[in-house]
C-alpha positions as CSV (number, residue, x, y, z in Angstrom):
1,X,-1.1,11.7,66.4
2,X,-2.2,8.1,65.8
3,X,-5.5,9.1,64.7
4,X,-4.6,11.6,62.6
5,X,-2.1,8.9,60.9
6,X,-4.9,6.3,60.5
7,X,-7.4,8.6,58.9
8,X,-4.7,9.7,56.5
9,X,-3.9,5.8,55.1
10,X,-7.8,5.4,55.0
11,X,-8.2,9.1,53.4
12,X,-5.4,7.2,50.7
13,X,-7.1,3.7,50.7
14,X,-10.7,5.5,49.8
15,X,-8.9,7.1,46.9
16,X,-7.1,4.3,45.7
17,X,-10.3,2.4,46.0
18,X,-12.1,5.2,44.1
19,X,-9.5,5.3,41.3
20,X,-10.1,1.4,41.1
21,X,-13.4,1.2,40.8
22,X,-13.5,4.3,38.0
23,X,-11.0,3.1,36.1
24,X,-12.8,-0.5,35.7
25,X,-16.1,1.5,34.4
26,X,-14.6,3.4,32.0
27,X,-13.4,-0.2,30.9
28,X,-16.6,-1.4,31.1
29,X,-18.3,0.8,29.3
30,X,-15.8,1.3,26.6
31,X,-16.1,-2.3,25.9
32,X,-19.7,-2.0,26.1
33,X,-19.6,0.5,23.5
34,X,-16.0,-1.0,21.0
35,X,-17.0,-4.4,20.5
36,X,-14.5,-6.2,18.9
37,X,-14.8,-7.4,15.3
38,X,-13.8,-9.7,12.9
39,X,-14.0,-9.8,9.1
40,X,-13.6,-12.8,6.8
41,X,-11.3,-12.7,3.7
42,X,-14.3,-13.6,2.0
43,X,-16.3,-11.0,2.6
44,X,-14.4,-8.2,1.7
45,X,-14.3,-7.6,-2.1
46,X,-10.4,-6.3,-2.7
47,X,-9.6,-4.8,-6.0
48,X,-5.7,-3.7,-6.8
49,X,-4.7,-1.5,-9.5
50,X,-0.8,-0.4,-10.1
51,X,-1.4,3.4,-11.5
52,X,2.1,3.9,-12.7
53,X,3.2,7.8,-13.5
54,X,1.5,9.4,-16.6
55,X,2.9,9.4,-20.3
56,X,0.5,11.2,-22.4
57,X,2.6,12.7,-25.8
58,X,1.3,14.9,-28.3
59,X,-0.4,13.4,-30.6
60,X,-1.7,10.9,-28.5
61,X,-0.4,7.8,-26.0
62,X,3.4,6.7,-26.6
63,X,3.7,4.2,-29.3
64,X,6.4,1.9,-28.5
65,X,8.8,0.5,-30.5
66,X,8.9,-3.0,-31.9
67,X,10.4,-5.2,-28.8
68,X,10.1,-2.8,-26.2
69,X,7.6,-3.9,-22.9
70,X,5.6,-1.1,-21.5
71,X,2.5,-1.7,-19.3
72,X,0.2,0.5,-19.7
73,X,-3.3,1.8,-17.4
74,X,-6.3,4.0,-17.5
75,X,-8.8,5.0,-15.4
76,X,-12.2,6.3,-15.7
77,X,-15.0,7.6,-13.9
78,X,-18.4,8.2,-14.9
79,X,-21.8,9.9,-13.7
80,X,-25.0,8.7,-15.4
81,X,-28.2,8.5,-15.6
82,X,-28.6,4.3,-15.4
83,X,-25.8,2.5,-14.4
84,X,-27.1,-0.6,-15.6
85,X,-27.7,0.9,-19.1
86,X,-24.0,2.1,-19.0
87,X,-22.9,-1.3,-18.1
88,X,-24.5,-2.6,-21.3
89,X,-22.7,0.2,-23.2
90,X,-20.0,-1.1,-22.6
91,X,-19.8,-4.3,-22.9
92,X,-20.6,-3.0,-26.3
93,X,-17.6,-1.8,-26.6
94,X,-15.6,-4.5,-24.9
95,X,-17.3,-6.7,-27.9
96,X,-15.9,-4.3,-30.4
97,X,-12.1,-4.4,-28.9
98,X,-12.2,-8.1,-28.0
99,X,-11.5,-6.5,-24.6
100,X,-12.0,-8.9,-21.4
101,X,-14.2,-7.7,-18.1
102,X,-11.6,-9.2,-15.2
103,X,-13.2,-7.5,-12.3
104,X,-16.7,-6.6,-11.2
105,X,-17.3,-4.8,-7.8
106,X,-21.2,-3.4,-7.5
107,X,-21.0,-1.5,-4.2
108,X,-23.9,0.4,-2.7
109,X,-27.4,0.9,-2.5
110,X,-30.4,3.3,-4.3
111,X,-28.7,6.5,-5.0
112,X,-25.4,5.5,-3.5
113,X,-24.8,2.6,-5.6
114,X,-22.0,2.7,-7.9
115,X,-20.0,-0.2,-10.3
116,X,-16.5,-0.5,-10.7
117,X,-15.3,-2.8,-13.6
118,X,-11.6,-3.9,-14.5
119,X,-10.9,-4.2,-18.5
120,X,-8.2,-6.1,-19.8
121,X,-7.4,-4.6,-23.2
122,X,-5.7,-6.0,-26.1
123,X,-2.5,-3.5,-25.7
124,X,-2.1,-2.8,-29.5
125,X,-5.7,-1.7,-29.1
126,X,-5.4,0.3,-25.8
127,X,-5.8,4.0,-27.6
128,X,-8.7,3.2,-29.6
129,X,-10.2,1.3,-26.9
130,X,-9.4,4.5,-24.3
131,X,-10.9,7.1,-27.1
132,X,-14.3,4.9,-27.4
133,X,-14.5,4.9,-23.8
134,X,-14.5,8.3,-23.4
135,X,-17.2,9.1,-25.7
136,X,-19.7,7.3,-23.8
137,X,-22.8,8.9,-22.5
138,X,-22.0,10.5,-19.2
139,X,-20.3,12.9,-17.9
140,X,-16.7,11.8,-16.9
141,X,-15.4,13.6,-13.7
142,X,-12.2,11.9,-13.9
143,X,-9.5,10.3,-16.3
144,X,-6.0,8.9,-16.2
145,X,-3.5,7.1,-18.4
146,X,-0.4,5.7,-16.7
147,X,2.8,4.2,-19.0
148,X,5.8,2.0,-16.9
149,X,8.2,1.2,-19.4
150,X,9.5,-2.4,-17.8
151,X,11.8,-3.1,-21.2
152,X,15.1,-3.0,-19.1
153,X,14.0,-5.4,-16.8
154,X,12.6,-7.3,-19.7
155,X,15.7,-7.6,-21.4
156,X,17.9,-8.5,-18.3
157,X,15.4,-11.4,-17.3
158,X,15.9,-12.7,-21.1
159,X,19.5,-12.3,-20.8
160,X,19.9,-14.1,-17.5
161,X,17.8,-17.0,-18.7
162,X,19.4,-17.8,-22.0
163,X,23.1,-17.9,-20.1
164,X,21.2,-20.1,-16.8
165,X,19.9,-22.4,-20.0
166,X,23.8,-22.6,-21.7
167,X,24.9,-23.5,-18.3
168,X,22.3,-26.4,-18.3
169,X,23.5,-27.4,-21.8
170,X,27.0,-27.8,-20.4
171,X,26.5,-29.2,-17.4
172,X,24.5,-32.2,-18.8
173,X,27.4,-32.8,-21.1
174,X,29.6,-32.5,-17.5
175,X,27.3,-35.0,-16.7
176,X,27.4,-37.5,-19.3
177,X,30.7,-37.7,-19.3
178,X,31.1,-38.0,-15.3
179,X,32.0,-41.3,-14.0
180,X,32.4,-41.5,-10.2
181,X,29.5,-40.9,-7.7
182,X,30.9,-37.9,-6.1
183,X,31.3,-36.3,-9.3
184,X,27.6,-37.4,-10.6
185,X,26.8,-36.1,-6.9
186,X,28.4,-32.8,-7.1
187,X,27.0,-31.7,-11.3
188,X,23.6,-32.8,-9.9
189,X,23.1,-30.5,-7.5
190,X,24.6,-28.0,-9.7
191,X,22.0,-28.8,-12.3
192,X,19.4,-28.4,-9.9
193,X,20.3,-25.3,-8.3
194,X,20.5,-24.0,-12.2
195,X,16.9,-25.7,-13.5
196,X,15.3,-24.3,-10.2
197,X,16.8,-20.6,-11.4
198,X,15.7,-20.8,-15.3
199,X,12.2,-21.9,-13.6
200,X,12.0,-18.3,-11.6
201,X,13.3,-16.3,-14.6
202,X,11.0,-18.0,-16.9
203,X,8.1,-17.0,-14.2
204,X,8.9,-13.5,-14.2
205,X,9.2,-13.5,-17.9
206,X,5.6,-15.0,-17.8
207,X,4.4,-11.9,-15.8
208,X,6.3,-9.6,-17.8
209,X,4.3,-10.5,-20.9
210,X,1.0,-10.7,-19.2
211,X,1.7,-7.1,-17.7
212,X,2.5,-5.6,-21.6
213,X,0.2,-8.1,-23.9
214,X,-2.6,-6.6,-22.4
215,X,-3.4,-3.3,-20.7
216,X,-6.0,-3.0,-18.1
217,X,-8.4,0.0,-17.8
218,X,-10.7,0.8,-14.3
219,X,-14.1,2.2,-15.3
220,X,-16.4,3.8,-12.3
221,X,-20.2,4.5,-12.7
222,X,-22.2,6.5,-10.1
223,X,-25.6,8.4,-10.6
224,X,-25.7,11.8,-11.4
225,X,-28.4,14.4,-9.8
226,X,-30.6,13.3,-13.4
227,X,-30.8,9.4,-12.3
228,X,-31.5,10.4,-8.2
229,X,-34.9,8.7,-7.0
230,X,-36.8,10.7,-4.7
231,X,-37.4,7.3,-2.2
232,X,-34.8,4.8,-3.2
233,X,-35.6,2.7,-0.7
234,X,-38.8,1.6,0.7
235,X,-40.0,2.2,4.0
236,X,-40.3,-0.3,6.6
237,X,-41.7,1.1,10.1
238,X,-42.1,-2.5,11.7
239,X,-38.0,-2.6,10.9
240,X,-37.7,0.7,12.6
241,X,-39.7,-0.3,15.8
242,X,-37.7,-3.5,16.3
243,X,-34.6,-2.1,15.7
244,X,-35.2,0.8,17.9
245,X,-36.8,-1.6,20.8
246,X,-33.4,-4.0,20.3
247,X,-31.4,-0.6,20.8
248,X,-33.9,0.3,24.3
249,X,-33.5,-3.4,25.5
250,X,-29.4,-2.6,25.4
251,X,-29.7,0.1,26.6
252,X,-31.4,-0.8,29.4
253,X,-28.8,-4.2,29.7
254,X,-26.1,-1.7,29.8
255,X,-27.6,0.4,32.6
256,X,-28.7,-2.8,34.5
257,X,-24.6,-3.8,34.4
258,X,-23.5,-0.9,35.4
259,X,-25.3,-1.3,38.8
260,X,-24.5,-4.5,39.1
261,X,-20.5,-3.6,38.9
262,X,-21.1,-0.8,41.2
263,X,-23.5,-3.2,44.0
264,X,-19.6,-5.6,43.4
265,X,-17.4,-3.0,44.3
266,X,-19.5,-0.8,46.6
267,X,-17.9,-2.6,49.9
268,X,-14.5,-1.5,48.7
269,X,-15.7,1.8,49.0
270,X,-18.1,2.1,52.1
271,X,-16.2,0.1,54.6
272,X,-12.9,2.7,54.2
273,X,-16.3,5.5,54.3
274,X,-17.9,3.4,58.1
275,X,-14.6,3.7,59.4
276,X,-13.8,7.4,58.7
277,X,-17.4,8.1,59.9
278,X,-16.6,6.0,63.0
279,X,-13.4,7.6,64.4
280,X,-15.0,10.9,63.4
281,X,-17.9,10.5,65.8
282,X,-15.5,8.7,68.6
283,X,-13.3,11.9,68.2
284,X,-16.4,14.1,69.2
């Protein structure tokens, strides 16, 4: 009964062991195979575009009225023959508008390539400078005019800063006419906490006008099956042979670890096996 109760625990410590030991390969190899990463700031080229909902009238965009702040976007996507050529167009074009290229990100390689650009637009000249666009050569394969009327906001920004700047009038009178410390004290914090609120509203209102002066328009060019090269990129076999002997000489680093991990931990697993063996043959 003894025995049968000591080749249980070591039946249970072989398959702990086992367990162990598996579970710290698949570690192994999953790091092996998931290295970790890390990406500079720098090298990621980010571009952000706010695509508010669509307002397209008949008869063309929505005019707004005298006053009124309404940002407005586009966006278009071209295929062409030579992007580079259609980069030249329209900077034509930009020329014409007195339109401003704020963004360039040229992505890609050979027949992949493609060029996205971001156009700040004179606002009064947004629909001219849209209807230009779009008879470019290319095809276009997508197209999108967005409108985000901020006029409300607008207004209640204005209104907030011309009572924060009557407040300021007064309480600079307040404190003219103050004469102890406490009092001189107590209307200069006031006067601060007001100043450093006129400052933020007259940010905002900044923004606000930079978002509605101008309107900004995203233009895409990619090839189309008319500008594909056959061999857009040379080949290089000397490239190919080292970088597929750099991928042998991992492989092979990889298989060496393994066995080096398994030579570690193979005591953890053949001593529980000797003893099993043992009282197996001093049973018989």
């Amino acid at each position: 009964m003894k025995k049968t109760s000591l080749i249980a625990l070591i039946v249970v410590g072989v398959l702990i062991s086992g367990f162990v030991i598996v579970q710290l390969l698949s570690w192994f190899i999953y790091a092996r195979k998931n290295p970790s990463v890390e990406y500079s700031k720098d090298s990621v080229t980010t571009y952000e575009a706010a695509i508010p909902s669509m307002d397209v009238r008949e008869g063309g965009l929505y005019n707004n009225e005298e006053g009124s702040k309404v940002q407005k976007t586009g966006t278009v996507n071209f295929l062409v023959v030579d992007i580079d050529e259609s980069v030249e167009d329209l900077n034509g074009v930009n020329s014409k508008y007195e339109a401003q290229v704020t963004n360039i990100n040229d992505s890609g390689r050979g027949n992949d390539r493609y060029v996205q650009l971001t156009i700040k637009v004179p606002v009064e000249s947004f629909e001219a400078y849209y209807s230009d666009l779009r008879e470019m050569e290319g095809e276009v394969i997508f197209a999108n005019v967005g409108t985000n009327d901020l006029t409300e906001r607008y207004i209640d920004i204005t209104s907030r800063l011309e009572n924060l700047k009557k407040v300021e009038t007064q309480l600079v009178g307040i404190l003219e006419g103050a004469e102890s410390v406490q009092d001189i004290l107590a209307v200069q914090k006031e006067l601060n906490t007001v100043r450093g609120d006129i400052e933020s509203y007259e940010a905002q209102k900044r923004y606000f006008d930079s978002q509605t002066d101008y309107s900004y328009i995203t233009v895409t060019f990619s090839i189309d099956k008319e500008g594909l090269n056959i061999s857009d990129e040379p080949w290089k076999p000397v490239g190919e042979f080292k970088a597929a002997l750099s991928a042998l000489v991992s492989a092979l680093k990889g298989l060496v670890n393994v066995g080096i991990w398994i030579l570690v931990f193979s005591p953890v697993v053949l001593i529980p096996v000797f003893i099993v063996l043992y009282f197996n043959k001093e049973r018989k």
